[in-house]
N, C-alpha and C positions, 0 to 999 in steps of 0.2 A: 601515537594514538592508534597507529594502525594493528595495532597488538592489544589492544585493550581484549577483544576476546577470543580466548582462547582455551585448549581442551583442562588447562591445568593454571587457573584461573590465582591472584594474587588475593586472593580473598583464602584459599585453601591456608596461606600463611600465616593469615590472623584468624586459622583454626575455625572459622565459622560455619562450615559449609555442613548444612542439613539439608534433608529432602521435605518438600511440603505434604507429599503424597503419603498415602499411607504403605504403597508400593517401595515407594523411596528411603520411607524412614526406618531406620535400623530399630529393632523393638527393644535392642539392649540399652540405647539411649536413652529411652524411658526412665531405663532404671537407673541407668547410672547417674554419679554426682552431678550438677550443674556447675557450668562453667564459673569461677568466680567470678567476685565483682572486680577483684583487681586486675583481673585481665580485660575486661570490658573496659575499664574505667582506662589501661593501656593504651589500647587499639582507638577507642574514641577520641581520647584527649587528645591524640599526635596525630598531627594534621597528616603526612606521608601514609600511617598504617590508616587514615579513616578512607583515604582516597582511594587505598585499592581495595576495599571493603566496599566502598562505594562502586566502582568498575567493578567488582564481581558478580554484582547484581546480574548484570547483564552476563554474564557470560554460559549459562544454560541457552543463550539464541543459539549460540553456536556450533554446540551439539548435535552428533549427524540426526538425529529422528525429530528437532524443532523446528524452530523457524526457518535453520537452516536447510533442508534436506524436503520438513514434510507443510508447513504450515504457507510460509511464502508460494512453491510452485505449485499450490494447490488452493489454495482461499480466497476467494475473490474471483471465480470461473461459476457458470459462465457469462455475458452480460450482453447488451444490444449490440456492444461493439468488442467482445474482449471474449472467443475463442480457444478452449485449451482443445490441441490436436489430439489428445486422448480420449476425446471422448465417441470419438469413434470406432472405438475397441470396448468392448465389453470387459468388466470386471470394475476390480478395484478403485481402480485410477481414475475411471469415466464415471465411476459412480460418486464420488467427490465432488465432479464439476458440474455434471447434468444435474444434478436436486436429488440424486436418492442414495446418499449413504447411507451403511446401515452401521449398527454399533460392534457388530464384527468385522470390519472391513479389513482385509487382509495387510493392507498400506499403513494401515494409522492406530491399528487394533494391538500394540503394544505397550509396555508401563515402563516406557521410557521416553514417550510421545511427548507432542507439542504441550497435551494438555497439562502433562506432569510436568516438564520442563518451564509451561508457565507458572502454575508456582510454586517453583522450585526459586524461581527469582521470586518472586512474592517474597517469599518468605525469606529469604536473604536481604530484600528492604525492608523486612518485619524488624530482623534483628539489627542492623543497622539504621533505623531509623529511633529502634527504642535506645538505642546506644550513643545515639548520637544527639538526642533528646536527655539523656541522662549525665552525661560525661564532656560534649562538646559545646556548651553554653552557645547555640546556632543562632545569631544574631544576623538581621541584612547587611550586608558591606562585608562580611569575614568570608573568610574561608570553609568555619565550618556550616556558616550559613547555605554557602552554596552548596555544600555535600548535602546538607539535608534536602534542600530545596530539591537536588540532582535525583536525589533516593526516591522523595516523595511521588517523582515524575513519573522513575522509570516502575515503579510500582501501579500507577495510574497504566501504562503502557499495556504492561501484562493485561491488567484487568479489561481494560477497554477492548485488549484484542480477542479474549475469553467471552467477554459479554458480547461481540457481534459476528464471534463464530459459535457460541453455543449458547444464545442468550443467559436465563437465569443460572448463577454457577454457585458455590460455596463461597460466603466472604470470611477472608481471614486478613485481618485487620493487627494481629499483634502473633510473635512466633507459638508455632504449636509449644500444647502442653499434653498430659496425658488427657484431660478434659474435653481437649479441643481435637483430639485426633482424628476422629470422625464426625463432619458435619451435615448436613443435609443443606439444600438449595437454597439462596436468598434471594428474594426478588429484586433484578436487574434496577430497578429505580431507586431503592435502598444503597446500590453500590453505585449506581452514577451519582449519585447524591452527594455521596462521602468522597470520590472523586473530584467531583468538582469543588468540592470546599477543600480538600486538600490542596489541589493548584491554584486557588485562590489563596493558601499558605506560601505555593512555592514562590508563584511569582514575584512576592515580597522578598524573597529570601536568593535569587540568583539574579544574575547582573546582565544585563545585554549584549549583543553579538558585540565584540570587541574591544566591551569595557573595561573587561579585565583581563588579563593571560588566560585564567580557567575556560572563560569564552571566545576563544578564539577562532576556535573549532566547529565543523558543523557537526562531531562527533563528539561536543559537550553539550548541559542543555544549557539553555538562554530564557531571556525572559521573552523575548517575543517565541522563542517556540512553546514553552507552556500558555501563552496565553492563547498564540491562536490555536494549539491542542485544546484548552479548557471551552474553545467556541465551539470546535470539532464535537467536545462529547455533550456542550448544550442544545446543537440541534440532533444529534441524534439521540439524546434520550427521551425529549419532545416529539420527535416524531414518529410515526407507525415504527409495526414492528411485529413480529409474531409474539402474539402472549400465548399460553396454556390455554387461556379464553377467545382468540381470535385474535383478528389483525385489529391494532386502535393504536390509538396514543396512549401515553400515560395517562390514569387517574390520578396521579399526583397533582396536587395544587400547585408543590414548591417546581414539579417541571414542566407548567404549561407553555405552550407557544410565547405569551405576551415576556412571561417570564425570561424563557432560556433564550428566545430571539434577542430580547435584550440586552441580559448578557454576555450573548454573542455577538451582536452588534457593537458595543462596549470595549469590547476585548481587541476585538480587529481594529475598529477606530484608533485603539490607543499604540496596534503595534507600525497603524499605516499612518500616523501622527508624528510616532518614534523617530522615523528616519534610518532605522536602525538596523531596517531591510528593504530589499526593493527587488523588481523583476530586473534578469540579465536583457538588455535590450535587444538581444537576439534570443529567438525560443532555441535556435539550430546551435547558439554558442553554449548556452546554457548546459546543451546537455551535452554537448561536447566536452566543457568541465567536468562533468561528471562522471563521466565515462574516463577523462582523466586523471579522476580523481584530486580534483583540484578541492582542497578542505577546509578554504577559508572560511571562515563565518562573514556575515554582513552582505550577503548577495539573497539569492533565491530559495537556495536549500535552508530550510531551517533545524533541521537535524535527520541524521541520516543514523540506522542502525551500523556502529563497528566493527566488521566485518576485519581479520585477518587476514595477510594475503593469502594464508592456506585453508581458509573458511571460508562460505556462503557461495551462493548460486545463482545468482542474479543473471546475469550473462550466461550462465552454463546453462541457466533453461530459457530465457527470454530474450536472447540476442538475437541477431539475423542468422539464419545457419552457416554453419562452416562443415562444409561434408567431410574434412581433412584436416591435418595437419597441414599450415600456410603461412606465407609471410607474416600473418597477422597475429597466429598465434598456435601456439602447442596442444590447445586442446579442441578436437574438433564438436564444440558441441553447440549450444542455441536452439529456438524454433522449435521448442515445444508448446509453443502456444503464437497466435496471433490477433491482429485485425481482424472482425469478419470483416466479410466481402466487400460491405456496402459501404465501410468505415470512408474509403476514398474517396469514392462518387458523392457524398454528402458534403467532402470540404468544398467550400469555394474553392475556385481554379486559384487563386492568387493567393490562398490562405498560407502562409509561410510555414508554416505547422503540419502540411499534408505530407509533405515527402520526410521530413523527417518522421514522423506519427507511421507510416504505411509503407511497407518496402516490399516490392513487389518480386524477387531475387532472392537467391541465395548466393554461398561462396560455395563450388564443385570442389571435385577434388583437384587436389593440389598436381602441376604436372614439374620435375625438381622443385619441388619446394614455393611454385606461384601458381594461386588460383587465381581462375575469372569468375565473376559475375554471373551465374545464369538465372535466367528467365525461369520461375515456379508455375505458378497458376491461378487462373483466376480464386482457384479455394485455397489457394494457400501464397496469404500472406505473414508477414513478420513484420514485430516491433524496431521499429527503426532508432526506437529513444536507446534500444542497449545495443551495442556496436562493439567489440575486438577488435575492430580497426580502427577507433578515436582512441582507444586506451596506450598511457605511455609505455605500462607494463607488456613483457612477452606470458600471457599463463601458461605453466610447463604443467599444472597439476593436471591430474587425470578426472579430479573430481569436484574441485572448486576453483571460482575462481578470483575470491576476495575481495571482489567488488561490494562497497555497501548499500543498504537497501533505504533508497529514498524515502523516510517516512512522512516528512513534511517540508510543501514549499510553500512561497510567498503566496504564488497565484491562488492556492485555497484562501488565505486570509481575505484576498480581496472579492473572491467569489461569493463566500460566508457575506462578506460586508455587504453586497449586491443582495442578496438575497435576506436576509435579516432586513435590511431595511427598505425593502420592496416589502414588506410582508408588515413592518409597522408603520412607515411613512411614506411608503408608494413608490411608485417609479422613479419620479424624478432624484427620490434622495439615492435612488439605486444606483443610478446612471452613469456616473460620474466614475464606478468601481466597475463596470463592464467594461466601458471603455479604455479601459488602462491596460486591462485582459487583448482586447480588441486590436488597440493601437499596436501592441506589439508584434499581434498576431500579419498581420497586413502593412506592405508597402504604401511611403509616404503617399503614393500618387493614386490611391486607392482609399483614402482614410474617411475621404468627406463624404465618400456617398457610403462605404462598409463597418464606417466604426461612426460615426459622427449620425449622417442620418438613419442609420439604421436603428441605433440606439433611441436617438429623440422621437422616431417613429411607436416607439414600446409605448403605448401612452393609459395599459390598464395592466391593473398586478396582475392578471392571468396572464398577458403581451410575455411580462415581464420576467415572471418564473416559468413560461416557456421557453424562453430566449436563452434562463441562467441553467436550465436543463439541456440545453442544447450545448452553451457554452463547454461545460463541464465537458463533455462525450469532445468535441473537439480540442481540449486544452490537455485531456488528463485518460485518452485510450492509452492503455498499454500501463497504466500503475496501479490499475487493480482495486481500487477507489470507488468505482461503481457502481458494486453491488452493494456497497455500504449508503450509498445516497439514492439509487432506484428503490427500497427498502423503505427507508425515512421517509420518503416522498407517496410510500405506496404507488411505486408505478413496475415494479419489479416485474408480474408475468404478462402486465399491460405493452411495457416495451420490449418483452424477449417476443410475444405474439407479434408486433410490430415489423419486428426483425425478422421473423421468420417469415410475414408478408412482403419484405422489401427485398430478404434472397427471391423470394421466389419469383420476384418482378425481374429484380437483375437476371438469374439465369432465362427466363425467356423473352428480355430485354422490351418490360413494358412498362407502363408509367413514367414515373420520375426518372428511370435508366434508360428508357425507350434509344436515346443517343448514346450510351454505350459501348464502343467499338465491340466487334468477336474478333478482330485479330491486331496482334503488335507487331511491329516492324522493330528489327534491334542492331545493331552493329555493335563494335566495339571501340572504345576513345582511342586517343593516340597512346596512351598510358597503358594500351594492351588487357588493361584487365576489368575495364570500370565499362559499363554500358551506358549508350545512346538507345531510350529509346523512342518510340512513335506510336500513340495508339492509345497511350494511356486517360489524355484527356476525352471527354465528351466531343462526337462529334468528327474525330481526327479518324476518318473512314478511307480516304486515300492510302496506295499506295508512295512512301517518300522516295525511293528512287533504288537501283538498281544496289546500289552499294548495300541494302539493308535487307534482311533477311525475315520471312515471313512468321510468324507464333500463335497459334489458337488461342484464343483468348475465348471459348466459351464452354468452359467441363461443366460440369454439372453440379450444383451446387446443394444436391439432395442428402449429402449426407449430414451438412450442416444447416441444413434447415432441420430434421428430423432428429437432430441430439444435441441443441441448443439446448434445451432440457428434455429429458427423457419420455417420450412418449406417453400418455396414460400418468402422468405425474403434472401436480400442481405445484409447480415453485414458490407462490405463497404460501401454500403450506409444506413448504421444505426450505427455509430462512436460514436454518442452522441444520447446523451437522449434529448428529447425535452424542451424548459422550458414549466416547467406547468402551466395549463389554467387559475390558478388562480391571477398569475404574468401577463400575457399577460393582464388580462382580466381590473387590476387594472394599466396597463400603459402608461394610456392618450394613446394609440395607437400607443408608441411608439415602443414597443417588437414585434416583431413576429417572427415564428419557420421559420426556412429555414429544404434543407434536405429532402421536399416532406411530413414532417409533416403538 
């Protein structure tokens, strides 16, 4: 399965493959005959040709200008706790993650882009889904049940990720015709709408983490991951968000709070009822599986985008760095992005999440072929959850590195559950789904006073959805997740202002940092390459002894307080990136940017 996507995709074989754009789409197509129905009728009916119809869907992530190259290392920057290192450079790259892209951007300003490669898959689950609706009688328990269910999801996927990188977009709902080739914008609540009634189809229609062979995989879908997806887009289409008219919720009735909490409540009940998934009882094993690419289903990951091993970027932009070529791996790359500053100083000292979460190091260059460990800086930290040295693979590519991209784990379903029913039945029904978060996060001998009373201590919903805001930012730095819930939440420029008051306390070490250290002490293990160090926690202001070696720990932390978001720019009202000028410029006149772009 680790080949599911690729540049020359098994969906090319059952002849299917059109572009959704109008950049994409060949204009001779138009004209020429339509495909028969006996070849539809073909490709549908036989369960083998519907499958890789079905996996071709996906396979535009993996093209260099989508998900793979431009949409992942760039969306989702930047946040209270979640850092891209370019935005310290002026141009294209910082303009993406500080709040002011514009729709010429030099990076993203092509028609071969994310946004076209979104749907480009649309529209490959257009015709596979009307194909398989017409020819493969999709029933629950079958086979072709599950392909459809599979279609319908990854169709949802596109759109979800379209609507909360450029809010209102074009819905296309069945393959272009000539009618349909240019459309103009639909409003975002119309297409969560249709969304979630559609994964209210699939879940009927696909079978659970390891009920069947097709789910065996965290790189098939399952029914616990459409359903706690289907919770994912009910709180967020319920909540804030930039409209054309300002920041609100929806006016729809069918997506009120009472409503979509509920069925998100609902959803996660049923997949935390299941059994069907659960947390790895270590956060630090956890994502050492996945770093190993370990692809079982029925654990934490509930579905992870299929990344080949000579596709995606995960580790190539968001690992610890590797200045070199190194025992660890062939390509020296990582650390384009990190923890801010303060991400560490906020975990409790015993929180088992912190050293994995915040890696305070790189890997130097390699001396024959072995790097050490060095000491970076207080402004530059790295994501510790992606690691080249947990993975069993050596990456020799120069450009990817195959690893898949986590798109959902258990711990959301139980947070949603926390929060959903904090929101209709109060704290106490919340409680019981924090702690589960909690318990894992911290040592047994630590539990009754950090997970236990701490929790019973939350005793009013405000306690309580401060606590699950909190949570979040400690469970889930570094997966890019929280700009999409500081947004819903409407606390988006509330908490980057926040953060930019908390660097500034750290670097002149007052407040809640006032204990601090300015200097680390560090040596090296017996293992020659891994570091000991001293200084890191609050407080540890001594000198540890002769053997250790002295490190500043206090630079200056001004240039990430001052491009957090861009100076002179409101990040409420820069929620979304604009569509770019090349899509506008190609749509009969029907596109245009809202939003003051």
């Amino acid at each position: 399965m680790k080949n599911l996507i690729k540049t020359c995709s098994v969906l090319l074989i059952a002849c299917m493959v059109v572009s959704c754009e109008e950049d994409f789409l060949d204009k001779d197509f138009l004209d020429a005959p339509a495909k028969s129905s006996l070849d539809e009728s073909t490709i549908f009916s036989t369960v083998d040709l519907a499958t890789g119809a079905v996996d071709g869907i996906l396979e535009p992530m993996g093209q260099t200008n989508s998900y793979r190259g431009r949409w992942i290392p760039y969306y989702g920057f930047n946040t209270d706790v979640e850092y891209n290192y370019s935005s310290g450079d002026e141009g294209s790259d910082a303009d993406l993650v500080y709040y002011d892209a514009k729709p010429n951007n030099s990076r993203m300003n092509t028609d071969n882009n994310a946004w076209a490669m979104m749907y480009q898959g649309i529209e490959r689950a257009n015709i596979v889904i009307r194909g398989l609706r017409n020819y493969g009688n999709p029933e629950p328990g079958t086979d072709f049940g599950q392909l459809l269910g599979a279609a319908l999801t990854y169709r949802a996927i596109y759109y979800a990720d379209l609507l909360k990188t450029w809010g209102d977009v074009p819905a296309r709902f069945e393959p272009i015709t000539t009618e349909t080739l240019y459309l103009p914008k639909t409003s975002r609540d119309t297409i969560y709408k249709r969304l979630i009634s559609d994964l209210g189809e699939a879940e009927t229609l696909v079978a659970w983490p390891n009920e069947t062979p097709a789910t065996s995989t965290v790189e098939r879908i399952n029914k616990a991951f459409v359903k706690g997806f289907r919770a994912r887009l009910a709180m967020v289409a319920s909540g804030y968000q930039q409209y054309p008219d300002g920041i609100r919720r929806s006016n729809d009735p069918d997506l009120s709070v009472q409503k979509m909490y509920k069925l998100a409540l609902d959803e996660c009940r049923s997949v935390i009822n299941s059994g069907k998934a659960h947390l790895e009882p270590s956060f630090r094993t956890f994502w050492k599986k996945y770093n190993r690419e370990d692809l079982n289903a029925g654990g934490e990951a509930l579905w992870e985008i299929p990344f080949a091993s000579g596709r995606g970027r995960v580790l190539f932009s968001f690992a610890v760095r590797h200045r070199s070529v190194d025992q660890f791996t062939g390509q020296p790359r990582g650390g384009t992005a990190g923890p801010t500053s303060t991400v560490f100083y906020d975990f409790d000292q015993t929180d088992t999440r912190r050293e994995v979460t915040c890696v305070p190091y790189q890997w130097g260059t390699a001396v024959e072929g072995i790097a050490q460990q060095e000491l970076t800086a207080i402004d530059t930290w790295y994501f510790g959850k992606y690691r080249y040295e947990w993975m069993d693979r050596y990456v020799t590519s120069t450009n990817d590195d195959g690893v898949n991209y986590l798109y959902m784990r258990y711990a959301e379903v139980l947070l949603t559950a926390a929060e959903a029913a904090n929101e209709l039945e109060g704290p106490a029904a919340a409680a019981p789904y924090l702690k589960q978060i909690r318990r894992r996060a911290f040592p047994s001998d630590q539990q009754a006073e950090k997970v236990d009373s701490y929790v019973d201590g939350l005793s009013s919903k405000d306690a309580m959805f401060n606590a699950i805001v909190k949570e979040y930012k400690f469970e889930y730095t570094g997966e890019m997740d929280r700009k999409m819930d500081l947004i819903r939440w409407n606390l988006l420029k509330t908490k980057l202002d926040e953060e930019k008051e908390k660097l500034t306390n750290l670097e002149n070490r007052t407040g809640e940092y006032a204990n601090v250290p300015t200097t680390l002490y560090y040596k090296y293990a017996e293992d020659g390459v891994s570091l000991e160090i001293y200084g890191l926690n609050r407080g540890e202001t001594g000198n540890p002894g002769p053997e250790f070696s002295a490190y500043p720990w206090d630079q200056s932390l001004e240039e990430m307080i001052n491009t957090l978001y861009k100076p002179g720019v409101n990040p409420n009202e820069r929620q979304f990136w604009p569509i770019w000028q090349v899509f506008i410029d190609a749509s009969n006149g029907k596109l245009v940017n809202d939003y003051g772009y």
